[in-house]
N, C-alpha and C positions, 0 to 999 in steps of 0.2 A: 478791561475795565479802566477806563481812561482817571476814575478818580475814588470810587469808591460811593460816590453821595448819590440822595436818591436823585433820579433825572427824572425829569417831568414833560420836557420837550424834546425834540428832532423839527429841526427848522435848515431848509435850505434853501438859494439859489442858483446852486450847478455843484454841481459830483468837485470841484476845489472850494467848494465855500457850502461847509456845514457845520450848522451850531448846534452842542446840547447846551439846555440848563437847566438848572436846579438845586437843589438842596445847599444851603449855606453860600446862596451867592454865588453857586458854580456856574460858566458863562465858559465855553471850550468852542475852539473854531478849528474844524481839520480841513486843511489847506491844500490838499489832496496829497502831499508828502507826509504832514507833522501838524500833530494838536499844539495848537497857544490858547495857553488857561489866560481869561481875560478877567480883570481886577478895574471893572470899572469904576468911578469915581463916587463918594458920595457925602452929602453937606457935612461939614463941620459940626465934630460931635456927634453921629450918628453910625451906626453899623451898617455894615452891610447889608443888605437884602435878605431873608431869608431865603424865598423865591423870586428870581426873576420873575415878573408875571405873564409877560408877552416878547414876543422878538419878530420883528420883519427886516424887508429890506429889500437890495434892489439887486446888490453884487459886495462882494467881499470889500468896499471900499465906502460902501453906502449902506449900515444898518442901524438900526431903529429898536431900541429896549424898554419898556418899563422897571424900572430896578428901584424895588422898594417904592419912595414914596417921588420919585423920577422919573424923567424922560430921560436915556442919552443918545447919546447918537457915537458912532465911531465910522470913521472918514476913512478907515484903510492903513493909521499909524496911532490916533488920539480919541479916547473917547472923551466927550463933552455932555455936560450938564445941563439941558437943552430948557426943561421947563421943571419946576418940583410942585410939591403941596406941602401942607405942616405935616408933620410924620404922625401926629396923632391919629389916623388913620380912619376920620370922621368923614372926612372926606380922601376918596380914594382913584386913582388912574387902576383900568381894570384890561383893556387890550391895545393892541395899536398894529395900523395896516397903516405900511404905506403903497401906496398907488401908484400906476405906470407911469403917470406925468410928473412924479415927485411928491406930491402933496401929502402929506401925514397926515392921520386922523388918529386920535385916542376916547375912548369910550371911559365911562365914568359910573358913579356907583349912585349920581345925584340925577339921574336922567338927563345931563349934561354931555356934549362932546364937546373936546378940542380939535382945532385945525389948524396944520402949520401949510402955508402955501409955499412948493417947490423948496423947502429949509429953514422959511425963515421963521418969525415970533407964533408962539400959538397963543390961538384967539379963541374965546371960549363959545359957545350957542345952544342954543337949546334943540333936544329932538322930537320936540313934540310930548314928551313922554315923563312928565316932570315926577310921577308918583313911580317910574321904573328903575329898576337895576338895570344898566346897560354891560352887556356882556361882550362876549366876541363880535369879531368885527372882518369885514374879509368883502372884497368885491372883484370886481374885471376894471373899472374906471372909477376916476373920481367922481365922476355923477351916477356910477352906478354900482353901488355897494349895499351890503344890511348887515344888520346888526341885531344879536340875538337879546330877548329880555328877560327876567320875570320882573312881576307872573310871565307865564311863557308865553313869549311870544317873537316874533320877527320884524323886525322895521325895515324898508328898503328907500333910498335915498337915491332921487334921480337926478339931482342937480339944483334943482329949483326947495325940497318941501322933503322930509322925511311922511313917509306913512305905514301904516300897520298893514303887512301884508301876510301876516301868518297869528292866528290867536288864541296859539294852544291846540291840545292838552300837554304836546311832545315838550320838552326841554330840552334843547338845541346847541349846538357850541361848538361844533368842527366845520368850516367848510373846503370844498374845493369845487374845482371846474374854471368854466368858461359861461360865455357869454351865453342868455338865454339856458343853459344846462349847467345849474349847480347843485351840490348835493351839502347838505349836513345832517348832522350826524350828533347824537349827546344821550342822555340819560333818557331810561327809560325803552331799551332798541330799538330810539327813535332814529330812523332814516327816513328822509324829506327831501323830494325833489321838484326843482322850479323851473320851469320852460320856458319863462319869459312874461309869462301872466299870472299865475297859481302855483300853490304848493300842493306837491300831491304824497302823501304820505307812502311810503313801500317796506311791505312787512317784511319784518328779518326774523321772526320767532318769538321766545319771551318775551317780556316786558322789563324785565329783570336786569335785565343788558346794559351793561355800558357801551357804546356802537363811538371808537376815534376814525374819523377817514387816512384814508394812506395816501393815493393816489387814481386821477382819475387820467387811466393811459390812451383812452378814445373813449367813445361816447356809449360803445358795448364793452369796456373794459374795464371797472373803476372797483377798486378794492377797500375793504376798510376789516380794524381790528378791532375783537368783541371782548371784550372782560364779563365772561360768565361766573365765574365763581372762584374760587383759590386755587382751586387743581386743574380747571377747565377753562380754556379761551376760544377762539375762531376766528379764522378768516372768512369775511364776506363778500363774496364777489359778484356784480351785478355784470351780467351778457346782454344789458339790450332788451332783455325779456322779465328775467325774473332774477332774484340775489337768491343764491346756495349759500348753504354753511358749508365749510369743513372746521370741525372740531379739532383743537392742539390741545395733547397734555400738556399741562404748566404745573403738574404736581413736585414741588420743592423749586418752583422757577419763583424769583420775585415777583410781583405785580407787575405788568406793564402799562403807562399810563400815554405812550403816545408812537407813533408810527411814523416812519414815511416811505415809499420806494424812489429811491433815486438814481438816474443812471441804470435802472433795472436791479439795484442791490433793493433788501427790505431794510428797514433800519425798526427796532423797537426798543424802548428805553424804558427805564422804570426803577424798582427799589433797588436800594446798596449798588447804585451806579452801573447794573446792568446794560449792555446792547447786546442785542440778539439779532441773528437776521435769520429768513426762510431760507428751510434747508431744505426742505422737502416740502409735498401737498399737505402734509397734515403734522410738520415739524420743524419746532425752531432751535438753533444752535448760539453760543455766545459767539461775537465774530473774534474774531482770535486775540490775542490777548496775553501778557504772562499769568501763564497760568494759576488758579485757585490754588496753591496746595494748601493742602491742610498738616501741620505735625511739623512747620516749617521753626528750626531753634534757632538759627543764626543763616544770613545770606549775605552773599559780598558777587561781584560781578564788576567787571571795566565797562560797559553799558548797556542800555536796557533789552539790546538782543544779546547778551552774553553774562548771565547771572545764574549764581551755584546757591544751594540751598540746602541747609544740613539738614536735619531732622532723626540722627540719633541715631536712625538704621544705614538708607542708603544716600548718601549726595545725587540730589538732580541739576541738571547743567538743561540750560535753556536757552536759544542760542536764535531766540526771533519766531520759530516757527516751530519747531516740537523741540520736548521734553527727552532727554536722554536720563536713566538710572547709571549712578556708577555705585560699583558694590566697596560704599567706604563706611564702615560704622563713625558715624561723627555725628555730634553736637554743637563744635563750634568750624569757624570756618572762617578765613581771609587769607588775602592774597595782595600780589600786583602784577601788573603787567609790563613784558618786559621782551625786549628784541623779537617782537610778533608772539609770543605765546605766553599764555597765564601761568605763573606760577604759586602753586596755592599750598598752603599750609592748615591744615585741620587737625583734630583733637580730638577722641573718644576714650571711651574705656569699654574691659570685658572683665568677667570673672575669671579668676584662677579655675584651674581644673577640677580642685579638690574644693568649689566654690566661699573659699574663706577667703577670697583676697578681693578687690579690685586692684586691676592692671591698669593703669594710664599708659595709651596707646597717642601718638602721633605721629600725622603723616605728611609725605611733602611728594607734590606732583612739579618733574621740572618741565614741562611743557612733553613731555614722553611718556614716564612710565610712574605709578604711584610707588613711593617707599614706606613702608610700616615699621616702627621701630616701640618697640614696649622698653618704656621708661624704668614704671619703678611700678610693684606691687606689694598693698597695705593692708590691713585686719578693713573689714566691711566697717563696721566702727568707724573710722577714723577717716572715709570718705576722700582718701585722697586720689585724688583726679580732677581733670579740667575743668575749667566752666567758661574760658576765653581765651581765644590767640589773637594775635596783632602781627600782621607782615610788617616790621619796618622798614623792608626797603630787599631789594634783590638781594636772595638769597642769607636772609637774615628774618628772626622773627621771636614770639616773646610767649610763650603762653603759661597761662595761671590759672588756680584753683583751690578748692576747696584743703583745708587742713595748713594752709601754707607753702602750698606745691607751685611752683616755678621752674620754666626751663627756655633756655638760650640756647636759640638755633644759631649758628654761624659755621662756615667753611665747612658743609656738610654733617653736621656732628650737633645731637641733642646733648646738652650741657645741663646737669644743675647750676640753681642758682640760690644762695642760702637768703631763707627772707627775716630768719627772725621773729619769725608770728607763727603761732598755729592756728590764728583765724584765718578764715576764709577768703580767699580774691577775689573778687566778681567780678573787677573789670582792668581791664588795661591799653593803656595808648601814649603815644610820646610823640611829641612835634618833630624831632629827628631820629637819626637812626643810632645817636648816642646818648637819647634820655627818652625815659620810659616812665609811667606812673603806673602806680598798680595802686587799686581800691578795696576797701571792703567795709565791712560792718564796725560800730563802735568809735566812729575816726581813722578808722586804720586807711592811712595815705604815706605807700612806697614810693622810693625815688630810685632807680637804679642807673648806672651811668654806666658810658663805655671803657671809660677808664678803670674803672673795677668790675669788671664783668661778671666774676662770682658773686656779687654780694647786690642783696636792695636794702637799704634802710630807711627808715622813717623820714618823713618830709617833714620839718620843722618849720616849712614857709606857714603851711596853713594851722590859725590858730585852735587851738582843742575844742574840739569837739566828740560827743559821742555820738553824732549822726550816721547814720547807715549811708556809707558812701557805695553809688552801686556804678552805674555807665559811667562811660568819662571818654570824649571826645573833642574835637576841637579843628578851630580854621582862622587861618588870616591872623596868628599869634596871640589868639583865646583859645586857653582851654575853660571845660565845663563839664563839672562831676556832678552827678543827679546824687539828690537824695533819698531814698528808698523806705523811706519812715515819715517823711513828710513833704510837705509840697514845695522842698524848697530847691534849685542846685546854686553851687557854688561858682564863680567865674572869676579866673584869676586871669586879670589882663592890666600887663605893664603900665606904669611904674605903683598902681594903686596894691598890686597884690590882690588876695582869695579876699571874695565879699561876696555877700547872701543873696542872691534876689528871691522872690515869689516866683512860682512856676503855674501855678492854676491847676495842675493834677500832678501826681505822683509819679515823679521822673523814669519809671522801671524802664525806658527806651530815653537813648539820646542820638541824635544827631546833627553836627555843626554843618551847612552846607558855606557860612562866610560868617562875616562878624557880624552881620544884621539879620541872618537867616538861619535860625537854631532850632529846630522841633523835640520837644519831650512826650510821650505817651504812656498811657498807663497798661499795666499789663490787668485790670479788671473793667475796663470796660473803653470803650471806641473813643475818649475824648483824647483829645491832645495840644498843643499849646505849642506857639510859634511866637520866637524871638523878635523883633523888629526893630532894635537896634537900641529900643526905650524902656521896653516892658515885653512880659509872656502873655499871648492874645489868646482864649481858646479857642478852637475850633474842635470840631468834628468830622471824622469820616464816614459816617452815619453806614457802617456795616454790621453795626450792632454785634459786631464779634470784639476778644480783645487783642490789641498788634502791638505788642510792647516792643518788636523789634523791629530799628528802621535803619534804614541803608539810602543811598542815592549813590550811585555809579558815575565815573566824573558826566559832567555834561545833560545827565539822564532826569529821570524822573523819580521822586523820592517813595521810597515804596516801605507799607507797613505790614509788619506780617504778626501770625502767632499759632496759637497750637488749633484756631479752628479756621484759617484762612490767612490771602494776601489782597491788600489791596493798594493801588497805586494813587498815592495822593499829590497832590499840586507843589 
């Protein structure tokens, strides 16, 4: 799941240049190695796009967008802001093809097109059809293209004179083919195909259908995908004679709203950032991906084929292509990496035998074999055990928890570390391997140093507060500690000292990837909020689950997880 948001399109040019977009301005191009999330431009004072609306193009260096109330264009390094409208949305750009000679066209909502010849100014014209919605838009030449309307209908443009060559009752919107043999496909399981002269309607079953085309692989071989109902979809496939269903379960699958095959792969996309490709005749699979887990409590990894996941019972380690269990009861979990293997450090508890204790259990894997070490066991009451570790650095590391519990790894050996507080720690992290912060509820902000390694006391920098101090992470000589009670964190970055900002949701997730790229989420529902150097923007990962826990692996992609899923965000 390349992002988590819903997709709405699969748009290519060749098996190295494919785009989804969708949901919240997402615009992704896999380059046949590696997806680049694309942040194209938009007017002063305006947000992003919710939806992209349309996308073509020619080749990975030549594409063509609708984005919000935009045209852009991207050259292969720069997107550019080609043509716009006022964003009131009175008037609206609604598709856009560009054409084999270069020529852009974009459809309009005023029964209006634009036309850009071979790049350059677009010029506005009429298509005949002043009282129409003009929809999609798709052809083989610049003189020989249509364009879908309502009321329903088809306009085909020869060069000279648009005219009406389709007038209902179908409602239309996907094309493909070639010249003389094209097919579309929309609402209604309406499939409609054109020879060169007429449209000739070809029944696919209900009426009920949503009918997107995928591909048409010769002239007896052209596929498309059916959204029959929530549990039920189909592929449709036309031999030349007649179109067959075969029916897919999609019971607990998102929605899919659009296809393509390319290269001989399927591609399908749709809610909570789904892709799915055919796995079989009558069955689709996600194409691979870090996987869903669900019960996932803390993940840390060196990159995004090499990531560990606690979840309380066993650590999974996922390494690019499958899922390995390792049998370590943990809840929390970090690490780093070090002379080619990972060395991780995690955190659980168990009950005493005679079930009156909790036992605080941690463990250290030196790239060989896991070590189990039971710390200290308490009255159930009194809850002492972990709730977070922090690798500081080879063979060193920090973890904390409920009741006041603290412990210092160094030179192979679990150490107490006296804190002073019988509240709670929630969180802990230190810019080096000789200062560490520890957080919790009420104000409670530890400072623990290496020069006194038994002891944390109170941090005096920041001023009183009884906020709910929870995460606390940091990059690039900012740190930043969420607040868990309100929507606020804190960021103490030299020489001003600890100062408030707005966060836009309740910090229960933090992570710093630099000093302009900070994300907070909440642990009740999918929103979250990205730092930009000025202020906290929200966004959404629209998986409608909640991922209070986020990580980014150096280099990698930042990924949000929780107790009912993971998804990987921008």
């Amino acid at each position: 799941m390349p992002t988590g948001n819903e997709l709405s399109r699969v748009y290519s040019t060749a098996p190295n240049n494919i785009w989804l977009t969708g949901q919240h301005g997402t615009v992704m191009q896999w380059t046949g190695y590696a997806w680049i999330v694309h942040r194209p431009p938009v007017p002063a004072g305006q947000e992003p796009a919710q939806y992209p609306m349309s996308i073509s193009g020619r080749s990975g260096a030549d594409m063509w967008m609708i984005y919000g109330s935009t045209i852009v264009h991207w050259d292969g390094a720069t997107w550019t802001i080609r043509d716009e409208l006022p964003p009131n949305g009175v008037v609206a750009f609604n598709s856009i093809w560009e054409a084999p000679n270069g020529d852009v066209w974009v459809t309009m909502n005023t029964g209006s097109v634009k036309r850009s010849r071979n790049g350059g100014a677009f010029l506005q014209m009429s298509a005949g059809c002043d009282q129409c919605f003009l929809g999609s838009i798709w052809g083989v030449a610049s003189d020989d293209f249509f364009i879908t309307t309502l009321p329903a209908g088809i306009l085909h443009y020869d060069g000279q004179s648009f005219v009406r060559s389709y007038n209902g009752p179908l409602i239309a919107g996907s094309y493909m083919g070639s010249k003389n043999d094209v097919w579309v496909s929309g609402a209604d399981g309406a499939v409609l195909h054109w020879d060169g002269a007429a449209w000739t309607t070809v029944s696919t079953g209900p009426t009920n259908w949503y009918v997107t085309g995928m591909a048409v692989l010769a002239s007896n071989d052209v596929w498309w995908w059916a959204s029959v109902s929530s549990a039920m979809s189909a592929f449709l496939h036309w031999d030349g004679a007649a179109i067959t269903t075969t029916f897919v379960d999609t019971t607990n699958i998102p929605s899919l709203y659009s296809g393509a095959i390319i290269d001989g792969r399927w591609w399908l996309v749709g809610g909570a950032g789904v892709v799915y490709t055919r796995s079989a005749a009558n069955m689709i699979s996600p194409i691979k991906g870090p996987p869903p887990f669900r019960g996932a409590k803390a993940m840390w990894g060196s990159a995004d084929s090499n990531m560990y996941f606690a979840t309380g019972g066993e650590i999974y380690h996922w390494d690019g292509t499958t899922t390995t269990a390792i049998p370590i009861a943990a809840n929390t979990i970090s690490g780093v990496r070090r002379e080619g293997f990972d060395e991780i450090f995690a955190t659980g508890f168990e009950l005493s035998s005679d079930h009156t204790k909790y036992i605080a259990n941690a463990f250290h894997f030196d790239g060989t074999s896991w070590t189990k070490t039971q710390l200290e066991g308490a009255p159930l009451a009194e809850r002492r055990y972990f709730s977070q570790v922090f690798a500081m650095g080879p063979g060193e590391a920090m973890a904390v928890g409920y009741g006041g519990i603290a412990y210092h790894y160094a030179n192979g050996t679990w150490t107490s570390v006296a804190t002073e507080v019988t509240t709670d720690l929630v969180g802990v992290w230190g810019p080096t391997a000789d200062q560490v912060w520890m957080t919790g509820p009420a104000g409670t902000l530890l400072t623990w140093n290496s020069s006194e390694p038994g002891v944390a006391t109170r941090d005096t920098t920041l001023p009183f507060t009884t906020d709910d101090l929870g995460p606390i992470h940091g990059a690039d000589g900012i740190t930043w500690i969420g607040v868990t009670n309100n929507l606020y964190v804190y960021r103490n970055a030299a020489p001003g000292g600890w100062t408030k900002v707005m966060a836009n949701v309740v910090p229960n997730g933090l992570f710093a990837v630099s000093a302009t790229n900070v994300v907070v989420s909440s642990s009740a529902q999918s929103r979250l909020a990205r730092w930009n150097g000025a202020q906290f923007v929200a966004e959404d990962n629209a998986s409608g689950i909640a991922t209070p826990i986020l990580f980014r692996p150096p280099g990698g992609t930042m990924l949000a997880s929780g107790l009912w899923g993971l998804v990987q965000h921008p």
